[in-house]
C-alpha positions as CSV (number, residue, x, y, z in Angstrom):
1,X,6.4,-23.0,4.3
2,X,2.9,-23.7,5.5
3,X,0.5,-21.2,4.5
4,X,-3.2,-21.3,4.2
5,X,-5.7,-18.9,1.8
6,X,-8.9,-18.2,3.6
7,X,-11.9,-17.2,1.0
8,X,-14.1,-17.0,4.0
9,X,-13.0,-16.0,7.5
10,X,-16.1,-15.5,10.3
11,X,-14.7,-11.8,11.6
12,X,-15.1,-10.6,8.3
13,X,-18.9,-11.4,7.4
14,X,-20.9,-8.5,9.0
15,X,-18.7,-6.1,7.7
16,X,-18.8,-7.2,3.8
17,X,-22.7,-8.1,4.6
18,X,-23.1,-4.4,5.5
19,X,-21.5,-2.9,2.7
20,X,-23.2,-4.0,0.1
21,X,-25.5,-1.7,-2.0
22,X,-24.6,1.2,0.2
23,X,-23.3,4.8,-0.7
24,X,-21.1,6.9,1.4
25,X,-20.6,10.2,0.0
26,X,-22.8,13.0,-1.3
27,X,-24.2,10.3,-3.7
28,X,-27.5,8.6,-5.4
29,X,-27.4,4.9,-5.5
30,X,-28.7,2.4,-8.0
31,X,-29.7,-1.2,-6.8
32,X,-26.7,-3.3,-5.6
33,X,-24.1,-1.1,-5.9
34,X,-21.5,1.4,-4.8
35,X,-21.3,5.0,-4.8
36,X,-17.8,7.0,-3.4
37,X,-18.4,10.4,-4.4
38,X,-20.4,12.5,-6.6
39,X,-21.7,10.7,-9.5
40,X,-24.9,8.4,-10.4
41,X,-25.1,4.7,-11.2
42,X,-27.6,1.9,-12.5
43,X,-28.3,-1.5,-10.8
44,X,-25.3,-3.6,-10.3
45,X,-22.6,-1.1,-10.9
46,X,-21.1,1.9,-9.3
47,X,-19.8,5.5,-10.2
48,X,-16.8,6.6,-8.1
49,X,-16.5,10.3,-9.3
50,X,-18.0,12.9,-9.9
51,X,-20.1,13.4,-13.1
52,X,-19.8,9.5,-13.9
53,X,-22.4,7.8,-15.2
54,X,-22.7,3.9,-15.6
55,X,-25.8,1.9,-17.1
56,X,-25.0,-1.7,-15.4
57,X,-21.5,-0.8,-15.2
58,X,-19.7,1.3,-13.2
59,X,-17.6,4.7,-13.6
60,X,-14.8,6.0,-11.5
61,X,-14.0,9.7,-13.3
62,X,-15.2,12.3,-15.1
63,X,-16.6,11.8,-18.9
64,X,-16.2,8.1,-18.5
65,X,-18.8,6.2,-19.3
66,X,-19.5,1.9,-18.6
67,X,-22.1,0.2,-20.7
68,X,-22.5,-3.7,-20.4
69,X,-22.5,-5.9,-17.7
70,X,-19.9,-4.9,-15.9
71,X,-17.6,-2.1,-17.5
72,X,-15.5,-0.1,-15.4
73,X,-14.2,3.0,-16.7
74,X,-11.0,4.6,-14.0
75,X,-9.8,7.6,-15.7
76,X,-10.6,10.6,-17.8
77,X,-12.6,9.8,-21.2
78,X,-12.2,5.9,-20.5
79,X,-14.7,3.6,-22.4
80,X,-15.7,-0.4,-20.9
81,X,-17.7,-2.5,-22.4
82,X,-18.2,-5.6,-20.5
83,X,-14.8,-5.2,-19.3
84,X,-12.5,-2.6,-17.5
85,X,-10.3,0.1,-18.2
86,X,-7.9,2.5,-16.0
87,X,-6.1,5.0,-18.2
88,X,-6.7,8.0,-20.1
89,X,-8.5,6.4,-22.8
90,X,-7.2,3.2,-22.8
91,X,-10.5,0.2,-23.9
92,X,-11.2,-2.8,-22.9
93,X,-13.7,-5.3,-23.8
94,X,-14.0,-8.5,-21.0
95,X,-10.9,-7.5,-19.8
96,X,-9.3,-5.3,-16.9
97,X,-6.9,-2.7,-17.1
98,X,-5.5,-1.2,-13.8
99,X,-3.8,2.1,-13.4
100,X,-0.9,3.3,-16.1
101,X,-2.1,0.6,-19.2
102,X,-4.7,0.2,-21.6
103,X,-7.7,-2.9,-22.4
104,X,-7.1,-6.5,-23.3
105,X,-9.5,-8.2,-25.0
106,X,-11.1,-11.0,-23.1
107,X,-8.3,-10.8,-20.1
108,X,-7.7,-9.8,-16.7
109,X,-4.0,-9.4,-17.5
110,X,-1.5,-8.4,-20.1
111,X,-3.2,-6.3,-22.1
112,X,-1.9,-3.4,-24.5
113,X,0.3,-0.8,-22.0
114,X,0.2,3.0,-22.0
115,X,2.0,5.1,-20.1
116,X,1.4,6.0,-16.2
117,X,1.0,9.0,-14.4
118,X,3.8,11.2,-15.5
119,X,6.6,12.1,-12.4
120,X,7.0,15.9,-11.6
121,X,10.4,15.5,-12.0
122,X,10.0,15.4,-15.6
123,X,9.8,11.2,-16.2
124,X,7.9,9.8,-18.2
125,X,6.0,7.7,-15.8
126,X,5.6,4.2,-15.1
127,X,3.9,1.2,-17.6
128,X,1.8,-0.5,-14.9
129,X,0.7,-3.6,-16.0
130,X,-2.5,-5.3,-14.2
131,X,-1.4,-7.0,-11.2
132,X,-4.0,-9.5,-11.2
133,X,-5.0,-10.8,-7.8
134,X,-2.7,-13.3,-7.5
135,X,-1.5,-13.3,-3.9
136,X,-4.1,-10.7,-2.5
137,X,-6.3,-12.3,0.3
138,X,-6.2,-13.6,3.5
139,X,-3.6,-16.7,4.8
140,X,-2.3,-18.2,7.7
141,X,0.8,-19.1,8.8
142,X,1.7,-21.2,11.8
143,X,5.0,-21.6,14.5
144,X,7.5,-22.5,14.0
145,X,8.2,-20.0,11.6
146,X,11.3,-20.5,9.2
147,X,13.1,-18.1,7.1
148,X,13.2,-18.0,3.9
149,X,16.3,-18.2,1.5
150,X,15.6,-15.0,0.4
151,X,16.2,-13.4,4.0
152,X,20.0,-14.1,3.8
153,X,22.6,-13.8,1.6
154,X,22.6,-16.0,-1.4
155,X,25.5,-16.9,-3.8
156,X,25.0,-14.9,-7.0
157,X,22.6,-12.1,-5.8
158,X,25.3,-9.0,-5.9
159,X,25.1,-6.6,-2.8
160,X,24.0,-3.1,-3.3
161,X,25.6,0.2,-2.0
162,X,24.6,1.2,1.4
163,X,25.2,4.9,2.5
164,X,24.2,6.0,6.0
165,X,24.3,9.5,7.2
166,X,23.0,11.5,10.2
167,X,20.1,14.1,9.7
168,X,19.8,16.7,11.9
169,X,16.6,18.1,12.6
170,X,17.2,21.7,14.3
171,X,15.9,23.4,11.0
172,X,13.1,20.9,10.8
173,X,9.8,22.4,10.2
174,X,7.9,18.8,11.6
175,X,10.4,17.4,14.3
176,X,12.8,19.9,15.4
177,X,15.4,19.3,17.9
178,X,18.1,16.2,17.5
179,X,19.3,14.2,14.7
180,X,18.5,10.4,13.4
181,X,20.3,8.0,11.0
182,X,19.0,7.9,7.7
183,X,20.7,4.7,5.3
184,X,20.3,4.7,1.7
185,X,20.3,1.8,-0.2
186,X,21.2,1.8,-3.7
187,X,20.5,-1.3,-6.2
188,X,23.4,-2.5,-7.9
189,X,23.0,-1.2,-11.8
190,X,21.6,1.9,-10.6
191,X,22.7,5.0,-12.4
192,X,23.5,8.4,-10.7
193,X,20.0,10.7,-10.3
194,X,17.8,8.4,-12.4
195,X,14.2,8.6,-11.2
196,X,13.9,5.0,-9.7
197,X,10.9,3.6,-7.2
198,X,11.8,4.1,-3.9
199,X,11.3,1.8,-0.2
200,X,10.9,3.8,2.5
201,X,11.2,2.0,5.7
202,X,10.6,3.4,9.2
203,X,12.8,2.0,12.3
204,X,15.2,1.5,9.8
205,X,17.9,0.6,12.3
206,X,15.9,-2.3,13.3
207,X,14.4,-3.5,9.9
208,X,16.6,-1.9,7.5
209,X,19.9,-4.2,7.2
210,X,17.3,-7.5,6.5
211,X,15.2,-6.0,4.0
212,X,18.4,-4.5,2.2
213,X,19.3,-8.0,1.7
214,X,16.2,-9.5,0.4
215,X,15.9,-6.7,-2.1
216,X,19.2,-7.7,-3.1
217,X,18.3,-11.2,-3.7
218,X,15.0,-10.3,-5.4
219,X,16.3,-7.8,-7.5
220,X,19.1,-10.2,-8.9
221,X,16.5,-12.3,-9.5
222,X,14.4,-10.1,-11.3
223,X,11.2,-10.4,-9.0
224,X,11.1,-6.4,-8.2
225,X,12.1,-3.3,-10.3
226,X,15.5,-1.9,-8.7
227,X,14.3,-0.1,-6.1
228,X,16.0,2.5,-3.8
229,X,15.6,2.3,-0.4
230,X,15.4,5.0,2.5
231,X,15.6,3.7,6.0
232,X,14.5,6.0,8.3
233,X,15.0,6.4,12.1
234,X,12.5,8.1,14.5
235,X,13.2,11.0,16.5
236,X,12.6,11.1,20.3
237,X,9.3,11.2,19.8
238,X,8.6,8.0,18.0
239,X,4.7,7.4,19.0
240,X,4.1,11.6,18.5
241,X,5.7,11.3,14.7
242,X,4.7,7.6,13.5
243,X,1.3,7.0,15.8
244,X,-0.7,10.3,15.3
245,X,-2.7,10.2,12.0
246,X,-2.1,13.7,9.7
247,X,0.1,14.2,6.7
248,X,2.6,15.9,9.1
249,X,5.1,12.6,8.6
250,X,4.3,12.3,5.0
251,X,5.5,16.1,4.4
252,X,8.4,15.5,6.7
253,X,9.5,12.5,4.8
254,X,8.9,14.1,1.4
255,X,9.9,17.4,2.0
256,X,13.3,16.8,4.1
257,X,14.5,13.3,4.3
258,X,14.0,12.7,0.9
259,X,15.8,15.8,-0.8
260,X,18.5,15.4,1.6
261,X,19.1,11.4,0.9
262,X,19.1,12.3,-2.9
263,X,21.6,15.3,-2.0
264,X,24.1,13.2,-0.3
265,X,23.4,9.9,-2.0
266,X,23.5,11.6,-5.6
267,X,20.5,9.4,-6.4
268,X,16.5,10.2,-7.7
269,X,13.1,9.5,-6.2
270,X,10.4,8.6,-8.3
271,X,7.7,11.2,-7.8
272,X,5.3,8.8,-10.0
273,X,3.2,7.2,-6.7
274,X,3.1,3.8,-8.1
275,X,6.5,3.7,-8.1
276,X,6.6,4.8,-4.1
277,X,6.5,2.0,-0.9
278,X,6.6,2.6,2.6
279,X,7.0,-0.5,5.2
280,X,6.9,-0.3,8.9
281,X,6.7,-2.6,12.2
282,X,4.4,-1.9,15.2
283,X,4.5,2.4,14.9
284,X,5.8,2.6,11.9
285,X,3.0,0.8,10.5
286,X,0.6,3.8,10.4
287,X,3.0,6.0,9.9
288,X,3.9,4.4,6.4
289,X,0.0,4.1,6.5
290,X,-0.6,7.8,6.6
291,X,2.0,8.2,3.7
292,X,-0.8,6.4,1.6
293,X,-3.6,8.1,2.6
294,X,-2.5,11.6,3.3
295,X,-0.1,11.4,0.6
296,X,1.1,9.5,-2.8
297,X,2.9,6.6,-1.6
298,X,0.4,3.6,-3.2
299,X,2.6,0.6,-1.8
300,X,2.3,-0.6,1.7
301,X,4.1,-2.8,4.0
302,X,2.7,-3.5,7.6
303,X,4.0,-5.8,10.5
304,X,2.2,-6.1,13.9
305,X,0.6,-2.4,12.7
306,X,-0.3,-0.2,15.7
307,X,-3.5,0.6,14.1
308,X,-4.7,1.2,17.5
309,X,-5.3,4.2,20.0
310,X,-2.3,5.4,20.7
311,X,-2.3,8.6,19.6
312,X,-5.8,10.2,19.8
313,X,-6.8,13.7,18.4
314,X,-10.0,15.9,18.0
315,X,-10.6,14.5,14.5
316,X,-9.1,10.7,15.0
317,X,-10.3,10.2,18.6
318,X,-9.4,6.6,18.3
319,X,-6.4,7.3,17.1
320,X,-4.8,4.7,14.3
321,X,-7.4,2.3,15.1
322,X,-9.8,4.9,12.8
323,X,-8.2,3.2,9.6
324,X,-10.3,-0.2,9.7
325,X,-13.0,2.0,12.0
326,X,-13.8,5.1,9.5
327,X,-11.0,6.4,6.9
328,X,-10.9,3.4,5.0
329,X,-14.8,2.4,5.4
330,X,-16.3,5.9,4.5
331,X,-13.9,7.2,2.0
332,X,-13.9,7.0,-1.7
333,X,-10.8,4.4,-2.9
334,X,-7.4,5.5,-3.5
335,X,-6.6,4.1,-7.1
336,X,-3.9,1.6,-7.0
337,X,-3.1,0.9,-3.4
338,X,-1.8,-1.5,-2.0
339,X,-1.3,-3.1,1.3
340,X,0.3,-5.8,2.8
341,X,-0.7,-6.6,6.6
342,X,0.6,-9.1,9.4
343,X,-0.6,-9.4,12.7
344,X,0.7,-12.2,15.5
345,X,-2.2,-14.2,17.6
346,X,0.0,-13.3,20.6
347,X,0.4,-10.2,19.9
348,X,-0.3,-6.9,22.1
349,X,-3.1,-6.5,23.5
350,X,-4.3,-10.0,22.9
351,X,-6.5,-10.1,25.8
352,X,-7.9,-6.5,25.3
353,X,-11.5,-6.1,24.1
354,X,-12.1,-4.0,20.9
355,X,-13.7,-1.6,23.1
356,X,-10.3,-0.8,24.4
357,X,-9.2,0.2,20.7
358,X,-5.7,-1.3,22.6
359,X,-6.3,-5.2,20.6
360,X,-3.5,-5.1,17.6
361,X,-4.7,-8.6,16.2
362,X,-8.5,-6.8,16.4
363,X,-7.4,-3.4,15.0
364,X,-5.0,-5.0,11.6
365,X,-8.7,-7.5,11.4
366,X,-10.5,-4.7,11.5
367,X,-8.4,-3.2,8.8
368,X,-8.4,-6.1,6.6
369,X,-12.0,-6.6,6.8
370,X,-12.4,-2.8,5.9
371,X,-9.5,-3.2,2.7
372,X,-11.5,-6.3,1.5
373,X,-15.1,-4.6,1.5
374,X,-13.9,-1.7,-0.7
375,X,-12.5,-3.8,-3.1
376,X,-8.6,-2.9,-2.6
377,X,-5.4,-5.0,-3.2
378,X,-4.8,-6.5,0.2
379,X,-2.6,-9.1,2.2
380,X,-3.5,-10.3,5.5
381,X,-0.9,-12.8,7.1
382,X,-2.4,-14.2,10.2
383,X,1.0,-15.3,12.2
384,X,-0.6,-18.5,14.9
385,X,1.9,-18.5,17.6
386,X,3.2,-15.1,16.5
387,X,4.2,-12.2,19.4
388,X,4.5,-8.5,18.1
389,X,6.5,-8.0,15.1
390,X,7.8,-11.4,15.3
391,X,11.4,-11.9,13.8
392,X,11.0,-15.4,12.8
393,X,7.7,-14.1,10.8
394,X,9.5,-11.8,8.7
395,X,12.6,-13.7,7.7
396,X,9.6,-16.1,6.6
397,X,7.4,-13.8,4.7
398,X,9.2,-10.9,3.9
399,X,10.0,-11.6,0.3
400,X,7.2,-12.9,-0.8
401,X,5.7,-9.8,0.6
402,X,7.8,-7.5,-1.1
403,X,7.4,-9.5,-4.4
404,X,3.7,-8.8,-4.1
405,X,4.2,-5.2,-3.4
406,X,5.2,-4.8,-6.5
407,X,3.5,-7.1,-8.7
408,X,2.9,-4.7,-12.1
409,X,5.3,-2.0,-11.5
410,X,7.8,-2.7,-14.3
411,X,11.2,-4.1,-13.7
């Protein structure tokens, strides 16, 4: 398949231009640098938490402290020199260490692991090693679109359990009234209530029964951890629950569909975020948004996102479009997302203005261009001759989006 790696796309410019040496919260900026919240930096590097301090480095918690060039020091007690380092007192010297692992010398990858944040349901945590930036970007992709091997069923790759069950909500406290299908998906090897990473996917009528079987394939291939899956259908109100942007669908999906799937499927959610994905197409895209940034779910999945107004509120008055507008922009990061994005040039809206806040290619652009200038993990597929949530795109990119998903989360 054809697809191309753009270092430098034109829509993107002002918006990178314009961040640079800023500072967006309750901060004191040094020369050239960054500020999220709270603490104090030095020319060229940035402090991301409070009480941080960096001397040509940078500092993203407490009592860390950067010295050299360009240290980075990510959690509690952390030390860089010249290098990077993102667990409890983890060291690295020229290297980078993300989330979950300690320092290698003179590396961006593979360097001495330590454990990751610790589940609540008493696991031990994840080792994540550093995913590198292999794959991240931006790349396009032109019609005619083909599917990959991966999308259909391939000799050797053994077929996990599927389970599907209705829900009824008439004791919900989110969405009361009705019932939807819930399927779980359960890896082949899996053993009975073992904390495992989790998929959840929204619509998961409609996308569910294709990405079951590429995570079949990948998993017997080794290219993702064995990962449980949780494909959820909307109720009646599927723009209300999956378009309005609050934590209301996070709690819902944490605090009801998730307890019941384990109940009935006799399996175990990770509560370790980096072990916790959410996918959706066109709606579902901000809702598995909001999941990450009203909640702990650090892996996301995006096709033909509605990250437009279609839901507006007092505090989001443009609705999902306020990701790539505001949230994202003017917020300190969220350690260890990770997003995956795709948006069609034909696809709705693709005559609107962006004053409409009705444009999906502008809003997921907008989006992207917002991901990239805060320095996150981000995949932007640009689908030429793509409509909305195009099927032929998927069955084309779909695994190697999901093998980027979770690039470092242990297998």
């Amino acid at each position: 398949m054809l697809m191309t790696k753009h270092l430098y796309v034109p829509f993107l410019f002002a918006v990178v231009a314009g961040a640079c040496g800023s500072s967006s919260s309750d901060s004191q900026a040094g020369t050239g640098g960054i500020q999220a919240s709270g603490g104090t930096f030095g020319s060229g590097g940035a402090a991301v938490a409070s009480g941080g301090t960096g001397t040509g480095g940078a500092v993203t918690s407490t009592g860390g402290a950067g010295t050299g060039g360009a240290g980075l020091a990510a959690s509690s007690g952390g030390t860089g020199t010249g290098g990077a380092v993102a667990s409890t007192g983890g060291v690295a010297s020229g290297g980078l260490a993300p989330s979950g692992s300690g320092g290698s010398a003179g590396g961006a990858s593979a360097g001495a692991s330590g454990a990751g944040k610790a589940g609540s349901d008493g696991s031990a945590g994840s080792t994540v090693a550093d995913p590198g930036t292999d794959g991240d970007g931006m790349f396009t992709i032109n019609s005619p679109f083909k599917a990959a091997p991966e999308s259909g069923t391939m000799a050797g790759s053994a077929k996990g359990a599927r389970m599907t069950f209705m829900m009824s909500n008439a004791a919900s406290k989110y969405y009361p009234g009705g019932s939807r299908q819930v399927t779980v998906y359960i890896p082949v090897g899996y053993v009975d209530n073992t904390p495992a990473p989790v998929l959840v996917v929204q619509d998961g009528t409609q996308y569910g029964p294709e990405l079951m079987t590429v995570m079949d394939n990948l998993i017997a291939a080794n290219r993702i951890p064995k990962t449980l899956g949780i494909m959820i259908n909307p109720g009646a109100n599927r723009s209300g629950e999956y378009d309005t942007v609050s934590d209301t669908y996070f709690k819902f999906v944490t605090e009801e569909v998730i307890p019941l799937a384990e109940t009935t499927a006799k399996v175990k959610v990770t509560t370790d975020p980096q072990g916790r994905a959410a996918m959706g197409g066109s709606s579902g895209a901000p809702a598995a948004m909001g999941m990450a940034w009203f909640g702990d779910f650090l892996r996301i999945m995006t096709y033909s996102g509605t990250f437009v107004n279609l839901q507006s509120s007092t505090m989001y008055p443009h609705g999902a479009w306020e990701y790539g507008e505001n949230l994202i922009p003017n917020a300190p990061m969220k350690p260890g997302l990770r997003i995956a994005l795709e948006v069609g040039s034909m696809d709705n809206g693709a005559t609107e203005t962006a004053a409409s806040f009705h444009n999906w290619r502008l809003g997921n652009e907008a989006l992207a261009a917002a991901l990239m200038a805060k320095g996150y993990h981000y995949k932007f597929t640009y689908a030429i001759g793509a409509g909305h949530v195009d099927g032929g795109v998927r069955s084309q990119t779909e695994p190697d989006v999901m093998e980027w998903l979770w690039r470092g989360y242990p297998k």
